[in-house]
C-alpha positions in Angstrom: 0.0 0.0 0.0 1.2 3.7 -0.9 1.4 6.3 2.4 0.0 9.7 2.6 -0.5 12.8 4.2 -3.0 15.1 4.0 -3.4 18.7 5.8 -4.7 22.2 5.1 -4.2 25.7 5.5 -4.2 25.4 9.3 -0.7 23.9 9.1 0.4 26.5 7.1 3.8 26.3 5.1 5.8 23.1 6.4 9.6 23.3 5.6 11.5 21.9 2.7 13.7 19.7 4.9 9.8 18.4 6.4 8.8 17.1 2.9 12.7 15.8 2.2 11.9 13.6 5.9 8.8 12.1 4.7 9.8 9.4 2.3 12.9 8.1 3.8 11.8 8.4 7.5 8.4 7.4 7.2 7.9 5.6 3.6 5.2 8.4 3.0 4.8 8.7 -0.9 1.8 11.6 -1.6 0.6 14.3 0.1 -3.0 15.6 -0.1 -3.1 19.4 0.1 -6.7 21.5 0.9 -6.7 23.4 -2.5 -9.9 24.9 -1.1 -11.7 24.5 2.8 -10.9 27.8 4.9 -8.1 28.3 7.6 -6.4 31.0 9.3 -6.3 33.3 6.5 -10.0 34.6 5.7 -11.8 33.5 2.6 -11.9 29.4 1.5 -9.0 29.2 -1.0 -5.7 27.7 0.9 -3.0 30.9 0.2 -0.5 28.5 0.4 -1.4 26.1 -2.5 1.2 26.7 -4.3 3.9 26.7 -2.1 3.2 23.7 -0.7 3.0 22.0 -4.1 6.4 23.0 -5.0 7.9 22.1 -1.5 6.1 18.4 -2.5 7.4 17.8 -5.7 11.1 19.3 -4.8 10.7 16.1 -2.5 9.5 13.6 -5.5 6.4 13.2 -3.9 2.9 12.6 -5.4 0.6 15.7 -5.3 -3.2 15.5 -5.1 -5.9 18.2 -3.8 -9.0 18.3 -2.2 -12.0 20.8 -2.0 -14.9 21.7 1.0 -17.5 22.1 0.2 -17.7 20.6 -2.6 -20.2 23.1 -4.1 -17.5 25.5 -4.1 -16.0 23.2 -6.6 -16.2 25.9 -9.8 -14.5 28.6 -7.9 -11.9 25.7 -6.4 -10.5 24.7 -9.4 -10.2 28.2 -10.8 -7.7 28.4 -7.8 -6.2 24.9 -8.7 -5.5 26.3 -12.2 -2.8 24.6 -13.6 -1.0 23.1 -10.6 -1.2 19.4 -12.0 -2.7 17.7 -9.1 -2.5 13.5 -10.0 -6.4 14.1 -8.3 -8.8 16.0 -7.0 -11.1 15.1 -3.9 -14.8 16.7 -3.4 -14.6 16.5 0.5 -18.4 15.4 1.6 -18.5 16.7 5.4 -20.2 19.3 7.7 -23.4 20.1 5.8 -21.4 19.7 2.5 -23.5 17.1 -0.1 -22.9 15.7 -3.9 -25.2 17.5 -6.2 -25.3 16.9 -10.1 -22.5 18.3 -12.5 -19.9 18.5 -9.2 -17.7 15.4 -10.5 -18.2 16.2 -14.2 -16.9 19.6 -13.4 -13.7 18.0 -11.9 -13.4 15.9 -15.0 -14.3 19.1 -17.8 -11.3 21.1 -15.9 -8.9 18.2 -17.2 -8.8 16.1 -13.4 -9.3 12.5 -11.9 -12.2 13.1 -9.6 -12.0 11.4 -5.9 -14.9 11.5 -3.7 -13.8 11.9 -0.1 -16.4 11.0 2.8 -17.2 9.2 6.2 -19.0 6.0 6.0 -21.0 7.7 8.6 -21.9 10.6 7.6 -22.7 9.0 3.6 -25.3 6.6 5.1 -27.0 8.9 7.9 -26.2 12.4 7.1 -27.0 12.1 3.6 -29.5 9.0 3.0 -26.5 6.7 1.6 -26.9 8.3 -1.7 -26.2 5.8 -5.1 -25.4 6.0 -8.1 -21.8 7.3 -7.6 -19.8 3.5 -8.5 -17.5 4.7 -11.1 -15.9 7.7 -8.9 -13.2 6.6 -6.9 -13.8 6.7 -3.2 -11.4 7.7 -0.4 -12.9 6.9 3.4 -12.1 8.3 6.7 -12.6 6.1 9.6 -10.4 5.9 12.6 -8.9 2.8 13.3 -8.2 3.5 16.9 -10.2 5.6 19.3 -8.9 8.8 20.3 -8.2 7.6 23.9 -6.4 4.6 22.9 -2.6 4.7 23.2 -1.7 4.1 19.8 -4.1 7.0 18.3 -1.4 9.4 19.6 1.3 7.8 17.8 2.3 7.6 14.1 1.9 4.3 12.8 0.7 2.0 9.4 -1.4 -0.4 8.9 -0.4 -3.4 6.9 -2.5 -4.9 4.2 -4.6 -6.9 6.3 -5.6 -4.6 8.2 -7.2 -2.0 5.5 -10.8 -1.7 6.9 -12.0 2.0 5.6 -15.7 0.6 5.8 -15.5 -1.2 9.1 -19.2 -2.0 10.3 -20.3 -0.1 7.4 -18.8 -2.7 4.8 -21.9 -3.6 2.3 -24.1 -0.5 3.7 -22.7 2.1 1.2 -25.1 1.7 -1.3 -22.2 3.3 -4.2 -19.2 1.5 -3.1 -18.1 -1.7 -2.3 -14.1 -0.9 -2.8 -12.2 2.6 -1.3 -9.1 2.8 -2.8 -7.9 5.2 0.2 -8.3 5.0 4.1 -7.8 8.2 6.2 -7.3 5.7 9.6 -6.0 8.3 11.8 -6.9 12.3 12.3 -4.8 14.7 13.5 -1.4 13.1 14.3 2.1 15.0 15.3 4.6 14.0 12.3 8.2 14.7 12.6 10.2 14.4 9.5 13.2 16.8 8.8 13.6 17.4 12.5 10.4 19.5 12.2 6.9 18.4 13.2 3.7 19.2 11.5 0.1 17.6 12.6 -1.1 15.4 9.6 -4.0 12.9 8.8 -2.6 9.6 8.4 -4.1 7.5 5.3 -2.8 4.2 3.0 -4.0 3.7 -0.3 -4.4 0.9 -2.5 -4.7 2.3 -6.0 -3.4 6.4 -6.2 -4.6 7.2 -9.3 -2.6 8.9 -12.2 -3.8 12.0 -14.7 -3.6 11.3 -17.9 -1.4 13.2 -20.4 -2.9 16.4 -21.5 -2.8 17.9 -25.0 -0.7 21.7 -25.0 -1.8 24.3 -27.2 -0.1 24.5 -30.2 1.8 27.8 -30.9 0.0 30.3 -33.3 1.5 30.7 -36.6 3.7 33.6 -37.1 5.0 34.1 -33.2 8.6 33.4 -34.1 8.1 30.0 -33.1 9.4 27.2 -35.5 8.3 23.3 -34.8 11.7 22.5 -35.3 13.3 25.0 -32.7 11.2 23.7 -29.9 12.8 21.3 -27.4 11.1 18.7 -25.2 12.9 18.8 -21.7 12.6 17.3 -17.9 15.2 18.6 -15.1 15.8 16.5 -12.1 13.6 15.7 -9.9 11.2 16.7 -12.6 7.3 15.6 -12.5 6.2 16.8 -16.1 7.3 17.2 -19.1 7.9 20.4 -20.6 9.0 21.6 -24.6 11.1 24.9 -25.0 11.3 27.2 -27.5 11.4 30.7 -28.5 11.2 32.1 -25.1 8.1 30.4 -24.0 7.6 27.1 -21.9 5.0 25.0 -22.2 3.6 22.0 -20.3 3.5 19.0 -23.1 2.8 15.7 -20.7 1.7 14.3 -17.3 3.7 12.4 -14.8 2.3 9.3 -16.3 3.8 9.4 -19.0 7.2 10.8 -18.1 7.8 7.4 -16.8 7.5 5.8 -20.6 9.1 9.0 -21.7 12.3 8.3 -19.9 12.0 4.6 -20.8 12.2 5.6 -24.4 14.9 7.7 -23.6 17.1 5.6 -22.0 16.8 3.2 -25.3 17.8 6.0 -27.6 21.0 7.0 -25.2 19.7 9.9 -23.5 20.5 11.2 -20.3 17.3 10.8 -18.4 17.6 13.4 -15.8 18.4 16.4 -17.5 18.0 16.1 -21.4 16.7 18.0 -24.3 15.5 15.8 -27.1 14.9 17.1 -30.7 11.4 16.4 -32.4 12.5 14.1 -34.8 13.4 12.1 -31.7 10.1 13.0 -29.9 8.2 11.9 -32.8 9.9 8.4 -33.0 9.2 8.2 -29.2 5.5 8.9 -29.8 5.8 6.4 -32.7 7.2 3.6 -30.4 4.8 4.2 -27.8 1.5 3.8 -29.8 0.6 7.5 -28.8 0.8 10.4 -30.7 -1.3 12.4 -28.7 1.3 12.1 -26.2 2.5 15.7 -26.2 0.3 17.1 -28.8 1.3 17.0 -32.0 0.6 14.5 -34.6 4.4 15.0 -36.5 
């Protein structure tokens, strides 16, 4: 099972050194910001989004988002803009319900919609609505209670023990799989020699965006195809192509995986290269795909 954390605004800006901590010291793999919710700063939006997202990929971690309420979920994404979560979570909590058009909205603006929920509050707060199968679910349930000695400690559960719909297994009318358990709230993580309060959560599938189609330069802005570059820096989750003074975003962290396969075959350096289209076009042609950045050659 992959790790995670997930916070919000409330924790603020955590330090580099605390995201560098969190896959060696703790195996954690992704981190869930709050893209949208409320916190110490007035208005919903989380101020430090962006931030945050950069301190997580600096760290080669996954990145995902989540929204509350999730009827603010036009105005969210407008503030997610183009910061590449691999998914984004409608948060159904406190009053917040699903109403038609929220998860198509997620998946219009170019995301992998999540829904995020209690088992709870799904069945009793909100009448166990169906309906809602093909959208991936992510529970929260606490595995311990909050007195017992262990809730106050950081720790994973193995495999057998993923339970997100404890007594509630077979009573969510929508779901009969979660593919991610929030088991424990608010939990003091160090990592970096800095400690930051976290929710705790394992998941079984993280899912992965799917590579996205750039616009395509207009004619006549000094741009030749043939003086744009496709490039990915260290550390690097996308893929970028360069050329006359403009950068553009050309592929998802899905595929930069395949990319630097390909790459490796043709003898380039897979952590800081520039590749030529001609190259990029037999790369496309290998991989079955040539929607993979865009262009068709």
């Amino acid at each position: 099972m992959m790790r995670a954390v997930d916070f919000s605004e409330y924790q603020r800006l955590p330090s580099q050194r605390w995201f560098d901590g969190l896959r060696p010291e703790h195996g954690v793999e992704g981190v869930i910001i709050q893209a949208w919710g409320g916190g110490p700063i007035s208005g919903r939006r989380n101020e430090y989004l962006g931030q945050v997202t950069e301190r997580t990929r600096r760290a080669g971690l996954r990145m995902a988002t989540y929204i509350w309420p999730a009827e603010d979920v036009i105005e969210a994404l407008g503030w997610i803009g183009s910061k590449n979560p691999d998914w984004v979570a409608l948060d159904y909590e406190a009053g917040s319900r699903p109403l038609p058009g929220q998860v198509r909205r997620v998946q219009d603006a170019g995301h992998h919609p999540v829904m995020y929920t209690f088992p709870s509050y799904w069945r009793h707060d909100l009448g166990n609505p169906s309906g809602y199968q093909g959208v991936d679910l992510w529970l929260s349930r606490g595995y311990y209670s909050n007195t017992h000695p262990k809730r106050q400690t950081v720790w994973w559960p193995d495999n057998d023990e993923y339970d997100p719909f404890g007594s509630f297994a077979g009573r969510i009318d929508s779901w009969s799989f979660a593919i991610g358990w929030q088991f424990q709230g608010t939990t003091a993580l160090t990592s970096g020699g800095d400690t930051v309060g976290v929710d705790l959560n394992v998941f079984q599938r993280w899912p992965r965006p799917a590579a996205t189609e750039p616009e395509k330069p207009e004619p006549g802005d000094g741009q030749e195809e043939d003086s744009m570059r496709l490039i990915t820096t260290p550390g690097s989750r996308s893929v970028w192509y360069v050329g006359g003074g403009v950068r553009k975003h050309v592929a998802n962290r899905q595929t930069l995986a395949m990319l630097r396969y390909m790459m490796k075959a043709a003898g380039q350096d897979t952590e800081a290269t520039e590749m030529d289209l001609e190259l990029l076009r037999r790369i496309t042609t290998e991989l079955g795909s040539i929607n993979l950045v865009g262009w068709n050659g």
